[in-house]
N, C-alpha and C positions, 0 to 999 in steps of 0.2 A: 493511502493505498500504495503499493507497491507493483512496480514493475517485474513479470513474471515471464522468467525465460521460457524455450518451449518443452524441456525436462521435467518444468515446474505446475505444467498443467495441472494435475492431481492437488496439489496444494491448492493453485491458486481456484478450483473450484469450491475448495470446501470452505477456504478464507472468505469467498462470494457469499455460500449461504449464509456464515457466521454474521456478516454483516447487514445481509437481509433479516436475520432473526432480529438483531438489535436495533434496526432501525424500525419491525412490527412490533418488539416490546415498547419502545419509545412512543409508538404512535397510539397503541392501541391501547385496550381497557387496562386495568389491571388484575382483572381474571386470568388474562393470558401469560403464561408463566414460562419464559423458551428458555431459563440458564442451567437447567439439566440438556438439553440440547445440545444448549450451545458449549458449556461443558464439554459434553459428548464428541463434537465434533473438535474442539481447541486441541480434545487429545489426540484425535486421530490426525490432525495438521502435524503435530509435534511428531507421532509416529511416522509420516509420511516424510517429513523432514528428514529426520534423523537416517530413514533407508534410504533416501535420494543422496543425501550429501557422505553418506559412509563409502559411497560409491561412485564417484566420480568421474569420469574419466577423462583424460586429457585437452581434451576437445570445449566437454563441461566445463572444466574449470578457467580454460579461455574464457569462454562465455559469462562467467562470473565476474572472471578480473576485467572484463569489460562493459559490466553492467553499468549502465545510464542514473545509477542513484549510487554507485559506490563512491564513498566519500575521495575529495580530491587534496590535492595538495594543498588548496587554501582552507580546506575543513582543518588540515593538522596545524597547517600555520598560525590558524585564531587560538587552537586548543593549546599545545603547545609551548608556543614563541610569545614572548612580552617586548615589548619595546621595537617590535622589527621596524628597518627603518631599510625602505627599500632601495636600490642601486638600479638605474637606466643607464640603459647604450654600451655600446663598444668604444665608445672615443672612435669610432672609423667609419660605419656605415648609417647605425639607428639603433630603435631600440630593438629587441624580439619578445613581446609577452608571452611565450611561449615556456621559455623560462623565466620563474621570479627566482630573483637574486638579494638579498640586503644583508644587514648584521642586525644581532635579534640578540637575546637571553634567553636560555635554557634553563628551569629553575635554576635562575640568579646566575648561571654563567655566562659571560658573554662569547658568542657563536659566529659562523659566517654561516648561511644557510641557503641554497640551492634547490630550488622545486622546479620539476615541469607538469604545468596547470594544461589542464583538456577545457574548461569550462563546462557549464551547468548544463547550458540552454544555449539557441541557437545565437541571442547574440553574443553571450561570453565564448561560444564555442570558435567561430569566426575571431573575433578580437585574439586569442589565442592561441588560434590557428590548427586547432583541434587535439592541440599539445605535439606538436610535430616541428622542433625547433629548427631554425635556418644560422647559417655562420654567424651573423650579430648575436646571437643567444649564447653560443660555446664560447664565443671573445667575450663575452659578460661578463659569464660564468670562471674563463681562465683571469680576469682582470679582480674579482672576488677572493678568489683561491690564492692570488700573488695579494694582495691585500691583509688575510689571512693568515699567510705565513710572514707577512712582515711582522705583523701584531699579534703574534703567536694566539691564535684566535682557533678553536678546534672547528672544520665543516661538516653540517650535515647536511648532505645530498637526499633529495627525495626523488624516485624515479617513476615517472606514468606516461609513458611514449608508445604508438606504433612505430613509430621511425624516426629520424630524422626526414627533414622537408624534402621532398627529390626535386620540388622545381626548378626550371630553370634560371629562374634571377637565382638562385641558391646556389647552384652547381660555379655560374659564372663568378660569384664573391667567395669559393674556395670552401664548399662546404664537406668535402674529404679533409684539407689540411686543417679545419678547424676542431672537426671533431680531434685526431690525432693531438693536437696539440691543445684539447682541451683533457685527452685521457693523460699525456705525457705528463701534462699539470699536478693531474691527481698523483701520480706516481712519484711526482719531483719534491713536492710542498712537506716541509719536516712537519707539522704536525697531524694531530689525530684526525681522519674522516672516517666517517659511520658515513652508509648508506643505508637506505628502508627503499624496496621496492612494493608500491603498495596495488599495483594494478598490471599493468604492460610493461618490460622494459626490453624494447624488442630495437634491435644490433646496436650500432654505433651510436643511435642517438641516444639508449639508453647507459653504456658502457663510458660515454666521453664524461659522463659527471659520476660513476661509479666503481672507476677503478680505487676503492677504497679500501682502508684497515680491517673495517669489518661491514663485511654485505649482511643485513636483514630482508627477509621475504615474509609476506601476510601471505598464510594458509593457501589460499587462492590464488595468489600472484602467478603471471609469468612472464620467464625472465632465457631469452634466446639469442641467436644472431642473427635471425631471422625470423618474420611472422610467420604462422602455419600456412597462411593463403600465398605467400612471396615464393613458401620453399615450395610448395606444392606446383606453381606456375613455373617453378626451377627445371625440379625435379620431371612432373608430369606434362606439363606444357596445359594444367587443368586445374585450377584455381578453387574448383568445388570438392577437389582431394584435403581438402584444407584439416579435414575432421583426420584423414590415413594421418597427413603430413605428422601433424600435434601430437599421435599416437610416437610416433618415432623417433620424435627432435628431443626426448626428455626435456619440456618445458617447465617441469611442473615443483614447487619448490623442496617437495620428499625428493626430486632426483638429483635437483642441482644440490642439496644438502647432503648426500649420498658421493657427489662428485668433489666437494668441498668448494664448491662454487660460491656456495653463500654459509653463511655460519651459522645462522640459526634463523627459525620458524617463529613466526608468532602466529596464535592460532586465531581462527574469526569464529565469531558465533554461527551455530548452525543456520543455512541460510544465506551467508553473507556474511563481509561486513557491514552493509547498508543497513542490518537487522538492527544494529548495536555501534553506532559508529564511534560513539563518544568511549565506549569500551575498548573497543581495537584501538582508536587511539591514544588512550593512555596506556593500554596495555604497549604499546610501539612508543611509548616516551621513555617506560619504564626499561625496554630494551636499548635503543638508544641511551639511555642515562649511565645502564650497564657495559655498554660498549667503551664509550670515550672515559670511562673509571679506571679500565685498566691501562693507561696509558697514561694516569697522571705519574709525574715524577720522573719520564723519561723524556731524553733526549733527543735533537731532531734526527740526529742518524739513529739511534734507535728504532724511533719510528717509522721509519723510510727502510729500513731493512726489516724492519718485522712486517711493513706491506710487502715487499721486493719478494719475501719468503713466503707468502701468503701464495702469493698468485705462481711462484715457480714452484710450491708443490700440489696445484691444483689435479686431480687425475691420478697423482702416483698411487694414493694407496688402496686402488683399483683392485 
């Protein structure tokens, strides 16, 4: 069963009968005959789909990219990555599971790879910290990156944050100059990084591991410098504008691909991508694969200039 946002009531009523119908064929005679029904109803699921997700809006697609079943960073990591062999700590304070960090293969290439994990369930969600990384995470993450470009190693960043952590032990261990100097990273390192936003990458926390060569965004994704609910308590001093706020912040990954923010879309199944997870993610490998291709044969200033030109002509051709 699937968790059903409140957009998705109409579905998720008719997906109920359907399941009632099949567990009264199961149980009862076999006079009882419900797969014209159930038929019946499978299409009108599909048809309700299809009008609900062709229409979205801002606000909706938040609510998507923060759906409680959509696949996370360690779903892409198992799929993905062969050999990952993960890296702890900063050398300075501790560890952060917030972000995972190691070196991994890419079909057969070898990578540096950067995710920030939400976790599943309550106790991964806690141990993780609900994907809200603190300064030891970005010192990981920039300790990776310097790693990487020693062993000329290409990164791929995976982004799924509300924020970075605002607590206070965080604030005290320099969690502004960390993030900065874990984006200055991405910006400095000659070789290739791809990023995939596959959920939230909402301000610095998600930017510090994404200032990359080529940003990818899932269908659903969104990707801000702020949450809808942050700007809306800005803005309005009203927290439940959250839905205006999202309408106006162009969150949504048609707008940032419009602004040249991100490169390219990869699209999700109708529904999600929790509909089809194993699909988005190789569909987001095969993008990544394409991303770090164009970049074989070049040089590390090359490639530090062809990011440097990325990001300064974001907006112009407005």
């Amino acid at each position: 069963m699937y968790s059903y946002l409140d957009f998705e009531r109409p579905i998720s009523d008719l997906e109920a009968k359907i399941i009632e119908l099949k567990k009264l064929a199961s149980e009862g005679e076999e006079s009882i005959d419900t797969s014209e029904e159930i038929a019946r109803l499978e299409t009108r699921v599909s048809e309700a789909m299809n009008d609900i997700y062709a229409k979205l809006s801002p606000w909706q697609k938040a609510q998507v990219a923060r759906h409680p079943q959509r696949p996370h960073f360690v779903d892409y990591a198992k799929r993905l990555f062969t050999d990952f062999t993960t890296l702890a700590g900063d050398r300075n304070f501790g560890e952060d599971a917030a972000i995972q960090a190691g070196l991994a293969r890419f079909r057969g290439r070898p990578v540096a790879v950067i995710g920030e994990e939400k976790g599943h369930d309550t106790k991964s969600r806690l141990k993780h910290n609900f994907g809200m990384p603190r300064p030891e995470g970005y010192r990981k993450a920039i300790r990776l990156m310097e790693l990487a470009d020693r062993f000329n190693l290409p990164v791929i960043s995976v982004v799924d944050t509300q924020g970075a952590y605002p607590g206070v032990g965080a604030e005290e261990r320099g969690q502004a100059e960390a993030i900065a100097r874990s984006t200055q990273m991405c910006l400095r390192i000659g070789v290739p990084m791809v990023t995939l936003v596959i959920g939230e990458g909402m301000s610095g926390g998600a930017i510090a591991i994404a200032a990359a060569n080529r940003v990818y965004m899932l269908e659903h994704a969104i990707y801000s410098v702020i949450s809808p609910e942050g700007a809306a308590s800005i803005l309005w001093r009203d927290s439940a504008r959250a839905k205006e706020a999202a309408t106006n912040m162009k969150i949504t990954a048609h707008d940032l691909k419009e602004f040249g923010v991100v490169d390219e879309i990869i699209a999700e199944p109708v529904g999600g991508a929790h509909r089809n997870a194993e699909h988005v993610i190789d569909a987001s490998g095969d993008q990544i694969a394409e991303g770090l291709a164009q970049f074989d044969g070049m040089s590390a200033d090359e490639v530090r200039n062809e990011r440097r030109q990325k990001f300064l002509a974001i907006g112009r051709n407005l």
